[in-house]
C-alpha positions as CSV (number, residue, x, y, z in Angstrom):
1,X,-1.9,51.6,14.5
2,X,-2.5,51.5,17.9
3,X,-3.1,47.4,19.2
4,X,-6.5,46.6,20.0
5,X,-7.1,44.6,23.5
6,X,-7.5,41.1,23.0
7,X,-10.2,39.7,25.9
8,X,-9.2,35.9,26.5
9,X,-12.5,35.1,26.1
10,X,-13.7,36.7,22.7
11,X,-10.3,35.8,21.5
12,X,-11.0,32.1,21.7
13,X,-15.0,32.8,20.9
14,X,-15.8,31.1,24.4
15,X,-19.4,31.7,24.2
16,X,-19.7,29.6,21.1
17,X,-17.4,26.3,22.1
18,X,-18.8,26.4,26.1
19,X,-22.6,26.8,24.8
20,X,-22.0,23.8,22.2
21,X,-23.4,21.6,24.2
22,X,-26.8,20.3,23.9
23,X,-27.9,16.4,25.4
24,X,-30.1,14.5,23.7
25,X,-31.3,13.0,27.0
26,X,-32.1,17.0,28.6
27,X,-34.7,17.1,26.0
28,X,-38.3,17.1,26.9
29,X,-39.7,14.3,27.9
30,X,-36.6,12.3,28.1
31,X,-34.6,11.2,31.5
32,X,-30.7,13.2,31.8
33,X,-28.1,10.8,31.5
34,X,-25.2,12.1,33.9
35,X,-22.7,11.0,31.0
36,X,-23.9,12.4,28.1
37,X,-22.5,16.0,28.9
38,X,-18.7,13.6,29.1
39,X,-19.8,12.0,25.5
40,X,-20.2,15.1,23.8
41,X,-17.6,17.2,25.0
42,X,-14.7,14.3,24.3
43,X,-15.9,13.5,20.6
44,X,-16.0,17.8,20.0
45,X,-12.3,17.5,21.5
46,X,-11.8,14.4,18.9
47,X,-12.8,16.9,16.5
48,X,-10.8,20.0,17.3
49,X,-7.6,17.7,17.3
50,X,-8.9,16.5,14.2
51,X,-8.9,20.2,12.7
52,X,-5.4,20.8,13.9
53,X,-4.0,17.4,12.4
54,X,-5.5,18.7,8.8
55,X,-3.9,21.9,9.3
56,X,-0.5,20.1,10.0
57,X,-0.8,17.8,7.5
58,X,-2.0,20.6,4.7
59,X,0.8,22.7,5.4
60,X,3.4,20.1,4.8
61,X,0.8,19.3,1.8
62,X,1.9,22.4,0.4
63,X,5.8,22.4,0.8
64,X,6.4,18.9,-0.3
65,X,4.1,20.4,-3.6
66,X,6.8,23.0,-3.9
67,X,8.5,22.6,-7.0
68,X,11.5,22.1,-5.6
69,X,11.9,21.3,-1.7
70,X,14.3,23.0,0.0
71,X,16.4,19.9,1.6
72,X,19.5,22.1,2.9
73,X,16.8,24.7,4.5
74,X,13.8,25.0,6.7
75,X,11.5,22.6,4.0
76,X,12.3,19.5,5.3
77,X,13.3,20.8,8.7
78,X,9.4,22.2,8.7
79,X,7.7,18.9,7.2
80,X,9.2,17.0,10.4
81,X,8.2,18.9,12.6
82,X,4.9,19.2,11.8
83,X,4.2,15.5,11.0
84,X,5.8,14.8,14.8
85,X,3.0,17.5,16.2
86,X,0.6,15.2,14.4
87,X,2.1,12.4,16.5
88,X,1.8,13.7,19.9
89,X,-1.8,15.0,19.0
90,X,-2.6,11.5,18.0
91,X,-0.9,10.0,21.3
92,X,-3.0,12.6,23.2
93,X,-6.5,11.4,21.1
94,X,-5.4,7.7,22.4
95,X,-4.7,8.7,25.9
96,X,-8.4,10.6,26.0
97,X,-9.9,7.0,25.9
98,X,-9.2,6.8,29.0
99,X,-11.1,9.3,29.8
100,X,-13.9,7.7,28.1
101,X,-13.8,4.5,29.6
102,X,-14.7,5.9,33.2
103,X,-18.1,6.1,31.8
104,X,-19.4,2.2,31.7
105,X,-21.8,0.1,29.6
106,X,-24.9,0.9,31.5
107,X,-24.3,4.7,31.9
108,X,-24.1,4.6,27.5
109,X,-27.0,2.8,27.8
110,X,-28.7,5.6,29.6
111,X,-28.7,7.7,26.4
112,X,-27.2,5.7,23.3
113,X,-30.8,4.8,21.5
114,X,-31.3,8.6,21.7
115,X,-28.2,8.7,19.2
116,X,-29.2,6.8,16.0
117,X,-28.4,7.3,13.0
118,X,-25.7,9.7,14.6
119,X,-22.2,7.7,14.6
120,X,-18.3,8.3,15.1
121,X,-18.5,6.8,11.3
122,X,-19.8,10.2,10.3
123,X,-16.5,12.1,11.2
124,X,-15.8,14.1,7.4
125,X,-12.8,15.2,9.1
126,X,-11.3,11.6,9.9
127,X,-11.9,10.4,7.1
128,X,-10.2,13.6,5.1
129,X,-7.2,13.0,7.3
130,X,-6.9,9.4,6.5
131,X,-7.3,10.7,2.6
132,X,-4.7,13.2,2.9
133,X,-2.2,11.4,4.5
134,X,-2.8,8.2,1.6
135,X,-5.4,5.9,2.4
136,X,-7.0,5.3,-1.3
137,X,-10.5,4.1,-1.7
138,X,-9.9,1.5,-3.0
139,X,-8.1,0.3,-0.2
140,X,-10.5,0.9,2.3
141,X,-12.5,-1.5,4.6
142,X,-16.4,-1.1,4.2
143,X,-15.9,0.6,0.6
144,X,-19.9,0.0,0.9
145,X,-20.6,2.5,3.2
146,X,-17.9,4.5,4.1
147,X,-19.4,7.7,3.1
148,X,-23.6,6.7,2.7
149,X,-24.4,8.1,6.2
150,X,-23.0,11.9,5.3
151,X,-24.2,14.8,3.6
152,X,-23.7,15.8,0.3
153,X,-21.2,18.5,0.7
154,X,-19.2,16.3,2.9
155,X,-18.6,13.5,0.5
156,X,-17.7,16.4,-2.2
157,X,-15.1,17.7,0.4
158,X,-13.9,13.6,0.9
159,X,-14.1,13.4,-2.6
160,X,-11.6,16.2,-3.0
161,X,-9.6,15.2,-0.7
162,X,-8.9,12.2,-2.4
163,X,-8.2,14.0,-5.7
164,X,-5.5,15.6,-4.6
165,X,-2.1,15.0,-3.6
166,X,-1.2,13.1,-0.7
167,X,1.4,12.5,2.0
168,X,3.0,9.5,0.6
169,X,2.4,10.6,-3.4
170,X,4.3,13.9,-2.7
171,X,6.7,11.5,-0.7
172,X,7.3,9.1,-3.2
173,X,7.6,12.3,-6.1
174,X,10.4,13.2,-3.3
175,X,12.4,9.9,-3.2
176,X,12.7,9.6,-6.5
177,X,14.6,12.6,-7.0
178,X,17.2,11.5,-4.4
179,X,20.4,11.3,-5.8
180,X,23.0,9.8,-3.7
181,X,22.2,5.3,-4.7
182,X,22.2,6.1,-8.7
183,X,23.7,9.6,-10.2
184,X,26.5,8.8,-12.0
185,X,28.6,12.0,-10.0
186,X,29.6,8.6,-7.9
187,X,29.3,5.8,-9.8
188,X,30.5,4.4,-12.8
189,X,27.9,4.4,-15.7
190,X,25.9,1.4,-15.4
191,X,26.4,1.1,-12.4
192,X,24.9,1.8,-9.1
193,X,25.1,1.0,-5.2
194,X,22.1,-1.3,-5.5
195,X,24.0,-2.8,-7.6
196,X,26.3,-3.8,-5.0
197,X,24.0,-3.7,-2.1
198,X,21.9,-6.9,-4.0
199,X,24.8,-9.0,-3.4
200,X,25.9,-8.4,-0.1
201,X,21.8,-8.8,0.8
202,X,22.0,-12.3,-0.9
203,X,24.5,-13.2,0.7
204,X,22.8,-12.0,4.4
205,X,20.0,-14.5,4.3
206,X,19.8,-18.0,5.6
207,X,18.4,-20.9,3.2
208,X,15.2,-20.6,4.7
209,X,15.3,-17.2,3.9
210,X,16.2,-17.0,-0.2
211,X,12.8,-16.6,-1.2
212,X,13.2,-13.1,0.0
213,X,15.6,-12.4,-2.8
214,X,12.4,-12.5,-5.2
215,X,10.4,-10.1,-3.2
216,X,13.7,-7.8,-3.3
217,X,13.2,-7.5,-6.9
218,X,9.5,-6.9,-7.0
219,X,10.1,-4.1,-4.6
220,X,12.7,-2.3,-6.1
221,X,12.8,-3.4,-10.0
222,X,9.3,-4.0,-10.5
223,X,7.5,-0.9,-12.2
224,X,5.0,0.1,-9.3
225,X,2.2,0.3,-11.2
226,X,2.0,-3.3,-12.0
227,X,2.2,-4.2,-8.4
228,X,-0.8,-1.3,-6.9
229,X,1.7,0.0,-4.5
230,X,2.2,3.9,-3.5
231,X,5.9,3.8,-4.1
232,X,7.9,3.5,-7.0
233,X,10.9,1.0,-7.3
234,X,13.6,4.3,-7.3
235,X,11.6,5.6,-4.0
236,X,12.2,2.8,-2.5
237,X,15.9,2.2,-3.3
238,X,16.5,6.0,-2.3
239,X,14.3,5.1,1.3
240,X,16.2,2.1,2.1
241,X,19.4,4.0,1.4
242,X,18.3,6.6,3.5
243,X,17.6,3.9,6.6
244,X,20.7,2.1,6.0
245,X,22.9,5.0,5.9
246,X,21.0,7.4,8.1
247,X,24.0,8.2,10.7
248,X,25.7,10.2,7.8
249,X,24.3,14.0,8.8
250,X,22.4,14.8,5.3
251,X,20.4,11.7,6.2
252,X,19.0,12.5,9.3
253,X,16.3,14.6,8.3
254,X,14.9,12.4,5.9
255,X,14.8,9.3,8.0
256,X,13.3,11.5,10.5
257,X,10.6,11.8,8.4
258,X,10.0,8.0,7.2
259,X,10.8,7.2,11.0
260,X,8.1,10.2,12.0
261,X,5.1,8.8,8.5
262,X,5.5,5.2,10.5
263,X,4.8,6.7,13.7
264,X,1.9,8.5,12.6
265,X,0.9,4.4,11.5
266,X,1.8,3.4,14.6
267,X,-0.4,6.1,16.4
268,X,-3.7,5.4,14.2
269,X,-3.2,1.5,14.7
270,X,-2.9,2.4,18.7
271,X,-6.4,4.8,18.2
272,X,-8.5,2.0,16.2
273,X,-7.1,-0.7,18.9
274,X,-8.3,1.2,22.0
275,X,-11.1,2.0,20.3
276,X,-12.1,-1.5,18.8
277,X,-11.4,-2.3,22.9
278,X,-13.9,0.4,24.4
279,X,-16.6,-0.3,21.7
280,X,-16.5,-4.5,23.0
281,X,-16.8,-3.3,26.5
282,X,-19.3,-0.7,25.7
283,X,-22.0,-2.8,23.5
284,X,-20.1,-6.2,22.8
285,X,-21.7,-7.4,19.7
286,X,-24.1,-5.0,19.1
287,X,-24.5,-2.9,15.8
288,X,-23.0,0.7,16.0
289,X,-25.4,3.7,15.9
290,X,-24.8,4.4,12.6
291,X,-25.9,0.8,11.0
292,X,-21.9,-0.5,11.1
293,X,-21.2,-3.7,12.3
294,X,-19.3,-2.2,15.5
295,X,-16.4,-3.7,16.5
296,X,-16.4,-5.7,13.5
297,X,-16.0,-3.0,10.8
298,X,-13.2,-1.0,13.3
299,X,-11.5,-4.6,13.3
300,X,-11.6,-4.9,9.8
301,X,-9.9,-1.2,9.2
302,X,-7.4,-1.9,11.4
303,X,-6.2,-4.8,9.8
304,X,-6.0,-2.7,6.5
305,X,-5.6,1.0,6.7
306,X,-1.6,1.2,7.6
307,X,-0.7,4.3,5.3
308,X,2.8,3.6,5.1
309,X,3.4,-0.1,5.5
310,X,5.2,-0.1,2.2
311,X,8.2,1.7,4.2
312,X,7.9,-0.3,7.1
313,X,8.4,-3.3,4.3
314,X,11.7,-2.0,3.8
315,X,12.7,-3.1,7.4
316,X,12.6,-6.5,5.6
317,X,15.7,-5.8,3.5
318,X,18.1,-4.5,5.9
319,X,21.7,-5.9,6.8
320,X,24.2,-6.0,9.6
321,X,26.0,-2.6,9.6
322,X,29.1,-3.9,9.7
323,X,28.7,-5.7,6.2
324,X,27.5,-2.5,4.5
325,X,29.3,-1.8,1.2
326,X,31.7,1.0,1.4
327,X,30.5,4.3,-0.4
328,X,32.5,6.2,-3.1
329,X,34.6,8.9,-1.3
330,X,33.2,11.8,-2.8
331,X,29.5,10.6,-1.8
332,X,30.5,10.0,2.0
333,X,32.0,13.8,1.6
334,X,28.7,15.1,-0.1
335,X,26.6,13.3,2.8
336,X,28.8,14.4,6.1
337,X,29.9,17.5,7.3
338,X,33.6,18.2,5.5
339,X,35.5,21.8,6.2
């Protein structure tokens, strides 16, 4: 069939995204504020990048849900990649505060009490993100009134969201399955490299230090779900394994992508502290639009929505290289390159 011109501007449906924008404060009867137009057109931007995270994130959604990831293919090859894209688009959602921030407290002013009830606390799509990626109800700050300023068929698309699998459940299902620590191809039966690696930790901490032995148990003997933690005890033996021994070449992918899930932390926690930063300068103490308590709530959820903090926990059980027990032969073989 013969290709059909593409115009640039029908292609990327121009008319529709340029023409989206419509001030409160251009209404009748109201006084233009200069800055609205700026207001609107960096929160629709929030949004877009919002739309492209969820389509990162459901695409590796669906390969980790594979039956069986591909590790010596493109699977895992794929998942990194796309979970770094979802770091640089969250660096580049941090870096647009600055653009927002040339706009000062009075100019807001100009056009803010035009807003209510209308809120950055109505975003469906963050809030799906934060879902998809792990962030439980349960563990959320403001459980109250997280989702009692949206619509109906958004809190039935947050609601699914939640339902199904996430990030760091399809991560953990993954680590479990890893079989270098415990498969008995390298190890004596009843035996097992934590078995080893327990010892040689002990023996790493300073007296001030031994109580750390008893939280190396919980983490990695203690059936998850007595503790209310994402990861099981085997998922996090195989991700420690993976940071300690992460120079052999099978390894580098998969610390890539715990290094790449405590980025994507590292990012949101940067997002929520420029943001908590811009709303104090903005209105101080004041209430949000929406009814939150400002500053306050965006405090509060940035003290407790880190994703992934049970891998960055992990950091809390590592050991001089140099002291690392010496792996079985045949494992080093199966985790290097051998001709």
């Amino acid at each position: 069939m013969a290709h059909k011109p593409v115009y640039y501007g029908e292609y990327l449906q121009l008319d529709k995204i340029i023409d989206a924008q419509f001030p409160e404060s251009n209404k009748e009867g109201n006084t233009p504020a200069h800055d609205e137009m700026l207001f609107i057109i960096i929160h629709q931007a929030y949004e877009l990048w919002f739309k492209q995270v969820l389509y990162e994130v459901n695409s590796v959604i669906g390969i980790m849900s594979k039956p069986q990831v591909d590790d010596n293919a493109g699977d895992m090859q794929t998942i990194v990649h796309r979970l770094q894209r979802v770091v640089t688009i969250l660096k580049v959602l941090v870096q647009q505060i600055d653009i927002l921030e040339t706009m000062t407290p009075m100019d807001f002013l100009d056009f803010r009490d035009m807003l209510r009830p209308a809120s950055g606390f109505q975003s469906w799509q963050f809030k799906i993100v934060e879902a998809k990626l792990g962030l439980k109800y349960e563990k959320r700050h403001g459980q109250e009134y997280y989702i009692s300023q949206l619509n109906q068929k958004e809190i039935d698309i947050i609601k699914a969201a939640e339902n199904g699998k996430s990030v760091i459940e399809l991560l953990n299902a993954w680590l479990q399955r890893m079989p270098f620590a415990e498969d008995e191809k390298y190890w004596a039966k009843g035996e097992s490299y934590f078995n080893l690696y327990e010892t040689v930790y002990s023996n790493s901490l300073a007296d001030t230090e031994k109580n750390n032995l008893e939280f190396f148990k919980k983490i990695f003997y203690t059936d998850a779900e007595n503790t209310g933690r994402s990861l099981s005890p085997k998922a996090c033996r195989s991700a420690l394994f993976i940071m300690l021994y992460r120079g052999y070449p099978m390894l580098e992918l998969p610390f890539q992508l715990l290094d790449t899930l405590l980025e994507i932390d590292n990012q949101l926690g940067n997002w929520r502290y420029r943001h908590i930063n811009m709303v104090r300068r903005m209105i101080g103490t004041r209430i949000g639009t929406g009814g939150s308590t400002g500053a306050g709530y965006l405090q509060g959820a940035m003290d407790k929505h880190y994703i992934f903090k049970e891998i960055s926990q992990l950091s809390s059980f590592l050991i001089d290289r140099r002291k690392l027990p010496v792996l079985p032969g045949e494992l080093t073989k199966d985790l290097g390159y051998h001709f």
